[in-house]
N, C-alpha and C positions, 0 to 999 in steps of 0.2 A: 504494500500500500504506500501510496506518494506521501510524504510528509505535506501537512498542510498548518502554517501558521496561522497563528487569530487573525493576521492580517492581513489575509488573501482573500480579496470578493471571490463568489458563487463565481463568477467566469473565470478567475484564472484558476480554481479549483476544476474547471470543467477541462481546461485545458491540458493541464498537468496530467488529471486521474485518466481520460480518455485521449479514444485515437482518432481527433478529427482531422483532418477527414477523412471518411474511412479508403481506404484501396479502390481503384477501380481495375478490374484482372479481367485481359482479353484473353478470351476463347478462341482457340482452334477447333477447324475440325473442314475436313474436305468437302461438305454440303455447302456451311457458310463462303467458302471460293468459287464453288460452281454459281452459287448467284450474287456473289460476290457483296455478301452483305457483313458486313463487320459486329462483331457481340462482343459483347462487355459485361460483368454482373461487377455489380455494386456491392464490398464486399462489407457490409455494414453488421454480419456477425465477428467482424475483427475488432469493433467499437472496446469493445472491452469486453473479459471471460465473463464477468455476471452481469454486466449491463449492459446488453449487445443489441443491435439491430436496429429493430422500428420499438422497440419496445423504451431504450433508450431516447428516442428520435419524439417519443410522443410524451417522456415525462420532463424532457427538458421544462418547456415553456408551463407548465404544473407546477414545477419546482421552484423555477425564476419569480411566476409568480405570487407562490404562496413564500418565499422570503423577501418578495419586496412587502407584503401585506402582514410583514411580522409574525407567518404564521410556523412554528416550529413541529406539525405535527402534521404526518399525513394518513389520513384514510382511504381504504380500497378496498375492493373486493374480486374473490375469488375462488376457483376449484381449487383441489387438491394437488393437482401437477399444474397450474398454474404461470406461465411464463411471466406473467406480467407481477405475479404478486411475486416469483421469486427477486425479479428485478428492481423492484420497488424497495423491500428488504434491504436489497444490495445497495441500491442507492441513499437510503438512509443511513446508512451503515458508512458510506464514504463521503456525504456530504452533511451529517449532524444533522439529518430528522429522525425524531420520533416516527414512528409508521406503526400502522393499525391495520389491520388486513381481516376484514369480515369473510368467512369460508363458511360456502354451501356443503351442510351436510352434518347433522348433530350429532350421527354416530363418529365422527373423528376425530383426531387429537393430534399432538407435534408429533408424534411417530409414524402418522400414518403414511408420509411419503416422506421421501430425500427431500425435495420441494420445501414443505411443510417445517419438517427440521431446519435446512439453510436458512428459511426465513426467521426462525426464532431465534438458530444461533447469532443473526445481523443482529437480533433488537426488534421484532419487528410483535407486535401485543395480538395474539391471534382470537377470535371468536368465534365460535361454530355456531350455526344456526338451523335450523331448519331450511328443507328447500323453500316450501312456500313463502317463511318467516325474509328469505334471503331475495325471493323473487321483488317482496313486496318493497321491503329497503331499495334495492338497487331501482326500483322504477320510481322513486316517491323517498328518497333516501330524509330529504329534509323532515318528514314529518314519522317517524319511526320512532320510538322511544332510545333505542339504544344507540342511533344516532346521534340526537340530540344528546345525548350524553356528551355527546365530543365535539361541543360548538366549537371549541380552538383548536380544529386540526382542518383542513382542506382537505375535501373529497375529491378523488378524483374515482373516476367512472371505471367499473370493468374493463380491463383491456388496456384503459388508460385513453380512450376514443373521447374526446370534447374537441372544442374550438380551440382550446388551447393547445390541442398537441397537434394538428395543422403548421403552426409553425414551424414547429421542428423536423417534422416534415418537409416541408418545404426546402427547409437549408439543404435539405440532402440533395435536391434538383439544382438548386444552384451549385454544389460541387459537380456535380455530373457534367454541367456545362462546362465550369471552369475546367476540369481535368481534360473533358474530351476538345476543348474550343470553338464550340456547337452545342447546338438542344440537338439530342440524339429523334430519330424519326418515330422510334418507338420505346415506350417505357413500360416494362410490366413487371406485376407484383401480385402475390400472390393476396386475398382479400378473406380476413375473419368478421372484422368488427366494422370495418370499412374506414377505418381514423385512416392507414396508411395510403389509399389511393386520391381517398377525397382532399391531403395534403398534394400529395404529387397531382393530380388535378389542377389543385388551386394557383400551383406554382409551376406549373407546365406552359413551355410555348405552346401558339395555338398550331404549328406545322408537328409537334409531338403526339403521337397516338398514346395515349393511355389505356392497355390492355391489364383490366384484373382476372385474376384466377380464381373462383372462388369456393373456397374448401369444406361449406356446409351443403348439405343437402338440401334441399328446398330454399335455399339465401336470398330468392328474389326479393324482400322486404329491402334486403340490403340498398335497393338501386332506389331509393325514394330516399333513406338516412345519406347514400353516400349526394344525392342532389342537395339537400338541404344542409349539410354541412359544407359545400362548396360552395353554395350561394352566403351562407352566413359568413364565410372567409372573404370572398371575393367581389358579394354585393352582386352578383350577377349570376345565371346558369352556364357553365360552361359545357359542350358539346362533342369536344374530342377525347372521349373516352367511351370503351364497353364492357360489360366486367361479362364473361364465360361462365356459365351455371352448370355445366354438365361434367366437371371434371374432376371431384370432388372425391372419387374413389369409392363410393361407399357412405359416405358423410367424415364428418369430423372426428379429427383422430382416426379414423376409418383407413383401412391399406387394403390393395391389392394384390396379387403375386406376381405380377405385371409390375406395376410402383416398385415394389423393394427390387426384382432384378435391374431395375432402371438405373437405383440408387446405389446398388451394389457396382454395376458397367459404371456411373458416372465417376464414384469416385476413383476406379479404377485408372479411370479417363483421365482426370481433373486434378487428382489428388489432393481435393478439400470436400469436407462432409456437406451433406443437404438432408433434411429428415421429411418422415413422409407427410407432418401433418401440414405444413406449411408451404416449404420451397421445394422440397421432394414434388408435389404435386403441380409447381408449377413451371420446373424446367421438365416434366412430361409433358405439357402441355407444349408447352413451348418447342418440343420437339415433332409435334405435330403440326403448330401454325407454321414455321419452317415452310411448311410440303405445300399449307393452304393459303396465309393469307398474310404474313411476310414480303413486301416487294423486293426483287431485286436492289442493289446498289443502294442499301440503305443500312441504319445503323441502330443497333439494338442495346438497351441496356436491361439488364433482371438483375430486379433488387433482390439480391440474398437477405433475410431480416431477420437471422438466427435463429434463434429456438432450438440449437446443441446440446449448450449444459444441460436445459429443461430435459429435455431427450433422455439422456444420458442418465440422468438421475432416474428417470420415471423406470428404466431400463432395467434400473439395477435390483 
């Protein structure tokens, strides 16, 4: 861990602790030459081992500003494998917040996952709920009892998906440009909660196609939150983007036996990991638009957004 003085602002802590910007690593491979289209993934699981990807990318501007607003405690919620509540943890842990992490499920406790444990070994004050008890928080959090309990702490949403994590999003599109010295033709990311596309969206040229993957089964609600959170960033609808419903594998967290040989040849390939719930499903995909609907003489970027460690943990 970085040493960090009392007199280091939140930004030059962010600098220090993490890898902005993350890597941009081109891809080979003899299809991309035949139509002569250049790829690139975005390697934003290199952000840092416990704070990596889009997950990092969406509690930036959460954090910034529940410490400009004096708030020293953050609230969240979560499953049991968890990517976001692990990362939240982790981020407390290296930037002095308190963190609170409400978890769906009253039969569980710190041991029931690796996940669950890293978060409490950070600091992180866990409570188990009910699923309905947890439904009902997460839609309507303000008015819950055990909410309000924690008027001095900043909520931030499932996932980590608000308007505030758009921004930091976003930053990641302006690296993509400045590294490659172009908005690339196409940008795709694989789509849970919809926070990460509707940033890349917001902050996308209008010549940039924004292709989402999206990794739930039945997700089309998604395409109504991901419009209304690009209009509330950008004041307007934006229109070059389509998120893919059908590629899902089975639903979330869901694999096929198809998917893991994918994963298994890529890393082979590539010699860096991709898992199935997230980026696993979306360079399969990507290896099908390739054939369909990729143009020639163009230029690709896929956001890797981590979800490793989480993985790995859940594995063991």
């Amino acid at each position: 861990m970085t040493e960090i003085t009392a007199n280091t602002t939140f930004s030059q802590q962010i600098n220090q602790i993490l890898r902005i910007p993350s890597p941009l690593q081109k891809l080979n491979d003899k299809i991309f030459d035949e139509k002569s289209i250049k790829v690139f993934v975005k390697r934003d699981d290199l952000i840092h081992p416990e704070i990596s990807g889009n997950k990092w990318r969406k509690l930036k501007y959460n954090l910034l500003n529940a410490s400009h607003l004096g708030y020293r405690s953050i609230l969240t919620f979560g499953g049991a494998y968890s990517n976001h509540i692990y990362a939240t943890a982790a981020a407390g842990k290296y930037f002095d917040f308190e963190t609170i992490g409400i978890i769906r499920g009253d039969e569980l406790n710190i041991n029931s996952s690796q996940t669950l444990k890293f978060a409490t070994e950070c600091g992180m004050k866990l409570h188990f709920v009910t699923r309905n008890d947890y439904r009902a928080m997460r839609e309507n959090p303000q008015n819950h009892p055990l909410i309000q309990s924690f008027i001095h702490s900043k909520i931030v949403p499932e996932g980590g998906t608000n308007e505030s994590a758009l921004g930091g999003v976003g930053e990641m599109v302006d690296e993509i440009t400045e590294q490659l010295g172009y908005a690339p033709d196409y940008i795709i990311c694989p789509v849970g909660t919809g926070g990460t596309i509707s940033g890349i969206i917001a902050k996308s040229a209008i010549k940039t196609q924004v292709i989402g993957i999206c990794v739930l089964k039945n997700g089309h609600y998604l395409q109504e939150e991901v419009s209304r959170l690009v209009e509330s960033n950008v004041g307007y609808q934006k229109h070059n983007f389509e998120i893919l419903w059908d590629c899902h594998h089975g639903g979330y967290a869901k694999k096929t036996p198809q998917l893991m040989n994918f994963i298994e040849a890529f890393y082979e390939k590539y010699s860096f990991e991709i898992e199935y719930i997230y980026s696993g499903k979306m360079f399969f995909a990507f290896d099908e638009l390739i054939k369909s609907k990729i143009m020639p003489n163009s230029t690709v970027v896929l956001i890797h957004t981590g979800g490793i460690q989480g993985l790995q943990l859940k594995n063991e």
